[in-house]
C-alpha positions in Angstrom: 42.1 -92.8 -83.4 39.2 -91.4 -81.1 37.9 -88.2 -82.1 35.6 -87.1 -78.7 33.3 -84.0 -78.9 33.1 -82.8 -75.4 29.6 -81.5 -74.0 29.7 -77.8 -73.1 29.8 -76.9 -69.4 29.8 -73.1 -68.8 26.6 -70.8 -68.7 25.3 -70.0 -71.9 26.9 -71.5 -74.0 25.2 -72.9 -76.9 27.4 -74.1 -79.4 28.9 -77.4 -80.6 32.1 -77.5 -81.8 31.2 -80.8 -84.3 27.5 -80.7 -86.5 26.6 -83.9 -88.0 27.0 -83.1 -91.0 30.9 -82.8 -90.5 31.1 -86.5 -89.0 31.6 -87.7 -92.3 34.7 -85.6 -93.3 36.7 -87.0 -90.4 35.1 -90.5 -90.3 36.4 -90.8 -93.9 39.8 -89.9 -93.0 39.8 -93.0 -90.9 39.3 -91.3 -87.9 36.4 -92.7 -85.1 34.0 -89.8 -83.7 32.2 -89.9 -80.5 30.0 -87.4 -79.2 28.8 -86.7 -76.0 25.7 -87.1 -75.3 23.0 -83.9 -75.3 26.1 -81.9 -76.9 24.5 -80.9 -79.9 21.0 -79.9 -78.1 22.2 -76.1 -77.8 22.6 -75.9 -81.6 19.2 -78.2 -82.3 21.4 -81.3 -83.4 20.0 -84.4 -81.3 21.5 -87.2 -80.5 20.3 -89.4 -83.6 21.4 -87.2 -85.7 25.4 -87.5 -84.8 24.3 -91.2 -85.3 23.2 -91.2 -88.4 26.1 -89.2 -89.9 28.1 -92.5 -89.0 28.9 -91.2 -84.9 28.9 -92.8 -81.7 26.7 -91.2 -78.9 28.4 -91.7 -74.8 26.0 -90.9 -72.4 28.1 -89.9 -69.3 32.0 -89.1 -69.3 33.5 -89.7 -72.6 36.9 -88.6 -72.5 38.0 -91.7 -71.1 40.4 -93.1 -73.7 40.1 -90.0 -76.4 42.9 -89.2 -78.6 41.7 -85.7 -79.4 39.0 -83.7 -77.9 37.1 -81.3 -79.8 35.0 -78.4 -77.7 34.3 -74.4 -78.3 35.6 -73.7 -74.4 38.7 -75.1 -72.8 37.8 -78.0 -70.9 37.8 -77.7 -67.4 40.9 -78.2 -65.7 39.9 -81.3 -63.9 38.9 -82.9 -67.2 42.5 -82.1 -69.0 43.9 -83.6 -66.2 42.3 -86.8 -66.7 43.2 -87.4 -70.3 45.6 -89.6 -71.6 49.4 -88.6 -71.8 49.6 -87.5 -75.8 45.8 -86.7 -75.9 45.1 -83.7 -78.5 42.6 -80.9 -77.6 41.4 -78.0 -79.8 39.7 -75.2 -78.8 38.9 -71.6 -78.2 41.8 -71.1 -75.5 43.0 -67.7 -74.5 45.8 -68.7 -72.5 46.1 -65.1 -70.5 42.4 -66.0 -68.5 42.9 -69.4 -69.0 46.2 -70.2 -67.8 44.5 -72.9 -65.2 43.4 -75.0 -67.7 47.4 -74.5 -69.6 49.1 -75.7 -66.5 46.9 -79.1 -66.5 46.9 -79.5 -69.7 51.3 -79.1 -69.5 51.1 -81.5 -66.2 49.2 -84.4 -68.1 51.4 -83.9 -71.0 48.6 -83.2 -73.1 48.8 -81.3 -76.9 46.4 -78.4 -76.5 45.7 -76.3 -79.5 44.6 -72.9 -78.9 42.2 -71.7 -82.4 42.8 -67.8 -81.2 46.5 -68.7 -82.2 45.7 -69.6 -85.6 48.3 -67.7 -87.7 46.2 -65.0 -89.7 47.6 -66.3 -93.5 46.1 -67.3 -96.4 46.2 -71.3 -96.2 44.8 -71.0 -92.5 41.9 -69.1 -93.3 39.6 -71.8 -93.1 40.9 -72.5 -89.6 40.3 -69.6 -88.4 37.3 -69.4 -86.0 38.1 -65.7 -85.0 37.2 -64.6 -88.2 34.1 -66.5 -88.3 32.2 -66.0 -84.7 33.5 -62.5 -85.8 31.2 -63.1 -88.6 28.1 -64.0 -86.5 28.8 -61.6 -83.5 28.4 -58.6 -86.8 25.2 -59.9 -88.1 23.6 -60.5 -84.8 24.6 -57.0 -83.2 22.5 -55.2 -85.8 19.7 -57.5 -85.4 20.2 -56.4 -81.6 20.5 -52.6 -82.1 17.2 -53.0 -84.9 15.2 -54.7 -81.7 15.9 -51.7 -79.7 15.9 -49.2 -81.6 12.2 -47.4 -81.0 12.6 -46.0 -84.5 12.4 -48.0 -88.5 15.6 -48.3 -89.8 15.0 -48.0 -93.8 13.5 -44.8 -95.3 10.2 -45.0 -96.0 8.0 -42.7 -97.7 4.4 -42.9 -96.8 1.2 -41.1 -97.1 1.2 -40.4 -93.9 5.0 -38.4 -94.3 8.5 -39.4 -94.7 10.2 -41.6 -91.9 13.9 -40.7 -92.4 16.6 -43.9 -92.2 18.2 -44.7 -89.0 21.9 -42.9 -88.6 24.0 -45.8 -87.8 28.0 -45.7 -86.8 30.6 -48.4 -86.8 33.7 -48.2 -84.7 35.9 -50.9 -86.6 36.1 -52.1 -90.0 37.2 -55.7 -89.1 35.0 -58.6 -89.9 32.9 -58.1 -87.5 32.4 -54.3 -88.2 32.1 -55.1 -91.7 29.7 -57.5 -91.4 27.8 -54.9 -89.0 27.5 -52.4 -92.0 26.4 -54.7 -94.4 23.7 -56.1 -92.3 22.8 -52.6 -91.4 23.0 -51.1 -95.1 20.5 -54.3 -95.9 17.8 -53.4 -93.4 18.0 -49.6 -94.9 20.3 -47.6 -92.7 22.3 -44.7 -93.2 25.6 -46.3 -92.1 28.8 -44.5 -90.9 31.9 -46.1 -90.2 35.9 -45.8 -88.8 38.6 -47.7 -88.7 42.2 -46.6 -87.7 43.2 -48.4 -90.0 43.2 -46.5 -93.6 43.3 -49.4 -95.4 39.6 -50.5 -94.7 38.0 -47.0 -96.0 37.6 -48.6 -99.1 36.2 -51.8 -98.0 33.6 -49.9 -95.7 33.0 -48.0 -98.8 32.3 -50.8 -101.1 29.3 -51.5 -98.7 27.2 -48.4 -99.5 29.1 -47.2 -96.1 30.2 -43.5 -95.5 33.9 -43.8 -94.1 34.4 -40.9 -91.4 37.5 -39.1 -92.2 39.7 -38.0 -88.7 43.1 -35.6 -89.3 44.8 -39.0 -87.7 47.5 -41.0 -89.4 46.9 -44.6 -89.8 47.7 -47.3 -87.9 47.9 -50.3 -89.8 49.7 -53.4 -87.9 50.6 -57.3 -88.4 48.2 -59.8 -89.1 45.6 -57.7 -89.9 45.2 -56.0 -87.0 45.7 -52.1 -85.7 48.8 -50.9 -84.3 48.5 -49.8 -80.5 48.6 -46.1 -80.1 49.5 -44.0 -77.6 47.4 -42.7 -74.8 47.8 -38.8 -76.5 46.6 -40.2 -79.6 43.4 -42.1 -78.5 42.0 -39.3 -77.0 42.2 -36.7 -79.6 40.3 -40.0 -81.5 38.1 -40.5 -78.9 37.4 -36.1 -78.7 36.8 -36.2 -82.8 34.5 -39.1 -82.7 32.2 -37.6 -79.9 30.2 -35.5 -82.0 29.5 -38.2 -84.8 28.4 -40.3 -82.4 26.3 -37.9 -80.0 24.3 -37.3 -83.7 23.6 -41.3 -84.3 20.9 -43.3 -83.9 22.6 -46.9 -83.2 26.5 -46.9 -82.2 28.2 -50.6 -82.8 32.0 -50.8 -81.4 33.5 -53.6 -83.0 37.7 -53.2 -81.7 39.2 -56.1 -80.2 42.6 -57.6 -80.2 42.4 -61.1 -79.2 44.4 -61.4 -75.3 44.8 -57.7 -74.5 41.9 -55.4 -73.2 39.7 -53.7 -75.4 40.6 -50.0 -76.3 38.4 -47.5 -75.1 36.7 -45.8 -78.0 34.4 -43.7 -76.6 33.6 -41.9 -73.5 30.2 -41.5 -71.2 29.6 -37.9 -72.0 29.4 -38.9 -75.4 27.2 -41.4 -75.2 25.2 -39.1 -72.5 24.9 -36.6 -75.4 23.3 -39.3 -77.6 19.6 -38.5 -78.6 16.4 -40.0 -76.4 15.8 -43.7 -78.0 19.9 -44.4 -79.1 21.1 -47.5 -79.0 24.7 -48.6 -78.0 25.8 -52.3 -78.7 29.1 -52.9 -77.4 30.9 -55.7 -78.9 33.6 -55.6 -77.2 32.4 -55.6 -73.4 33.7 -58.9 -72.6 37.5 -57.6 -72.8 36.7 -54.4 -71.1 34.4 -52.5 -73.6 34.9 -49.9 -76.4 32.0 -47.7 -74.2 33.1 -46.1 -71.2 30.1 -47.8 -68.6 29.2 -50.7 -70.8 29.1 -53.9 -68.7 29.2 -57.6 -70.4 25.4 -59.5 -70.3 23.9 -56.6 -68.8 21.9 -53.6 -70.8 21.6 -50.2 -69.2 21.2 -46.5 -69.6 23.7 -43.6 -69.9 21.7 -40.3 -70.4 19.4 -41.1 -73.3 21.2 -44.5 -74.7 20.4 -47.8 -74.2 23.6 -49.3 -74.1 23.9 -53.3 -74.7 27.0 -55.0 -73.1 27.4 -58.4 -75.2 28.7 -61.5 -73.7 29.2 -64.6 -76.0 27.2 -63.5 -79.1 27.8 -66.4 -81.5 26.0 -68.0 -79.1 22.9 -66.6 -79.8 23.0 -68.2 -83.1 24.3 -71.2 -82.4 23.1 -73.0 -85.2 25.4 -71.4 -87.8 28.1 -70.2 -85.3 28.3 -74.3 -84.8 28.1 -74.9 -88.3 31.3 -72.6 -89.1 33.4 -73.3 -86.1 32.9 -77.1 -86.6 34.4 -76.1 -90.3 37.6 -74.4 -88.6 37.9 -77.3 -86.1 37.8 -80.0 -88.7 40.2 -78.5 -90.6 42.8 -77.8 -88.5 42.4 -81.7 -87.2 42.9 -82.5 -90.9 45.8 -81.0 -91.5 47.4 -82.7 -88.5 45.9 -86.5 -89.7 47.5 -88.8 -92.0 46.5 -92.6 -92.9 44.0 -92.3 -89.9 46.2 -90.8 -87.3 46.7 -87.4 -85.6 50.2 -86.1 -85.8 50.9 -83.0 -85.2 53.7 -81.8 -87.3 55.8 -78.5 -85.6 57.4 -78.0 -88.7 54.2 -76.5 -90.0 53.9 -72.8 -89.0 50.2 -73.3 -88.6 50.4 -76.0 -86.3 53.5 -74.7 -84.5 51.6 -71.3 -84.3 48.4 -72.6 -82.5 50.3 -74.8 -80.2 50.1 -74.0 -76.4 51.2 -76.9 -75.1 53.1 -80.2 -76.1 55.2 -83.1 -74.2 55.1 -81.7 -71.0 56.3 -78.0 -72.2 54.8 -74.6 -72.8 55.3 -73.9 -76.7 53.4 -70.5 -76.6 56.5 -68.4 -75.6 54.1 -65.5 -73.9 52.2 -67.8 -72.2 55.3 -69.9 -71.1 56.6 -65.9 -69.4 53.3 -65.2 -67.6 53.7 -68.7 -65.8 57.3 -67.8 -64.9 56.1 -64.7 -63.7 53.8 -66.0 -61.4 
């Protein structure tokens, strides 16, 4: 069976879902890979390099034919609807902004895997590609807010005087947010953090962090996720939180919930109240922001702050964002090949989980109702 890596199309986008040297683990499997050509430049993997790791290189359109298609963005609707009845594609796919590309892909009776639908347990963690652009979107956020920042970040005692550490907060103790405070604690911040989620004190604590203690029960929810809170409740957090931000250097918000808008964390006026020089990166942007005024790709100023909207982070580092989603990808098309052959097998809650579409038919049931609904 043909295994095609698709070329990305949309602005920015730097990443490759298949490195070279991955080509091997599905070649041996029995499987053929071809690779579009140029789709490895964003990442700095050429052409002769998918070669030599035993792949084929199409110049042009190579979807003709394919089996499965591999790519980090859903292909474009015209592309799905030129695949082959039965064809197999995996991808990032959030079906509630994508539901274009889910009505070709159910029209040409196309299997399309969505990886934000990966089910969060334990034998699907290494297909799980949230979890690790989460990874890169951490580290590169501090690196963003260390840029900006007009001040050092580490202590350092001089001659000349004492430079006191930067005063860093995280809003959100998932992998992202703890990769945020690890990077920051390594470059010599002072490092705050909160999560709703009372469970993740002691992680955030096991990083050198200082865990910020509100009078608010917890909100621990499935899969690893918070629980949604009522509107009452978010602003008391959001009026707590005000003053621990205003008194920070750098601010990272880290919340997101993959298919619903991001929840509003923290309001202008406290940002406003941030000292001259402060830094805001705002992970969270693209689904609406965790910063009142934050806008995605764009930096601008509230009061004092710089605040950084981010837009496609892992991105910016494409060579290891490519190197670990290629990891989730492969993977996940493992587990559905057998003597050579994709097959997906429904009876596996993985599979059946990250199913959006198959035979015709929406699987995902809350994708399946917004289509009805339109």
């Amino acid at each position: 069976m043909k295994v095609v890596v698709a070329a990305e199309t949309r602005d920015h986008e730097r990443r490759v879902a298949l490195v070279p040297d991955l080509v091997g683990r599905l070649t041996s499997a029995g499987l053929e890979v071809v690779v579009e050509s140029g789709a490895g430049a964003g990442a700095l993997h050429d052409d002769a390099a998918y070669e030599a790791a035993g792949a084929t290189v199409a110049s042009g359109d190579a979807l003709t034919g394919a089996d499965v298609v591999v790519s980090v963005n859903p292909l474009p609707s015209e592309r799905i609807a030129a695949l082959r009845t039965g064809a197999v594609t995996v991808s990032f796919l959030p079906t509630a902004q994508e539901l274009d590309a889910v009505r070709a892909a159910r029209d040409a009776g196309v299997t399309a895997f969505s990886l934000e639908l990966v089910p969060r347990i334990s034998r699907a963690q290494s297909m799980d590609a949230l979890t690790s652009q989460a990874l890169v979107a951490g580290y590169r956020a501090v690196l963003v807010a260390a840029e900006k920042l007009p001040r050092f970040f580490p202590l350092s005692m001089t001659a000349a005087g004492t430079v006191p550490p930067a005063e860093v907060l995280v809003l959100g103790a998932g992998v992202a947010g703890l990769q945020a405070i690890a990077t920051a604690r390594r470059l010599g911040a002072r490092v705050q953090a909160y999560d709703v989620r009372a469970a993740s004190a002691d992680e955030v604590r096991s990083l050198g962090a200082k865990f910020v203690e509100l009078d608010l029960p917890s909100l621990e929810g499935a899969g690893g996720y918070a629980r949604e809170m009522t509107e009452e409740r978010a602003q008391l957090q959001r009026d707590l939180l005000a003053p621990v931000v205003s008194a920070s250097d750098v601010l990272i918000t880290t919340a997101a919930v993959p298919g619903r808008t991001a929840p509003l964390l923290v309001e202008r006026p406290a940002v406003e109240a941030m000292k001259p020089g402060s830094v805001v990166v705002d992970l969270a942007a693209e689904t609406g922001g965790n910063v009142e005024g934050s806008v995605a790709g764009e930096e601008l100023h509230l009061g004092n702050a710089l605040v950084w909207g981010a837009r496609n982070v892992p991105s910016q580092l494409p060579v290891h964002a490519s190197r670990l989603f290629a990891a989730n990808v492969v993977n996940l098309v493992l587990l559905m090949t057998a003597d050579g052959k994709v097959t997906p097998d429904f009876a596996d809650e993985i599979v059946d989980g990250a199913a959006v579409t198959h035979d015709g038919v929406v699987r995902h049931a809350p994708t399946r109702e917004l289509l009805e609904a339109e």
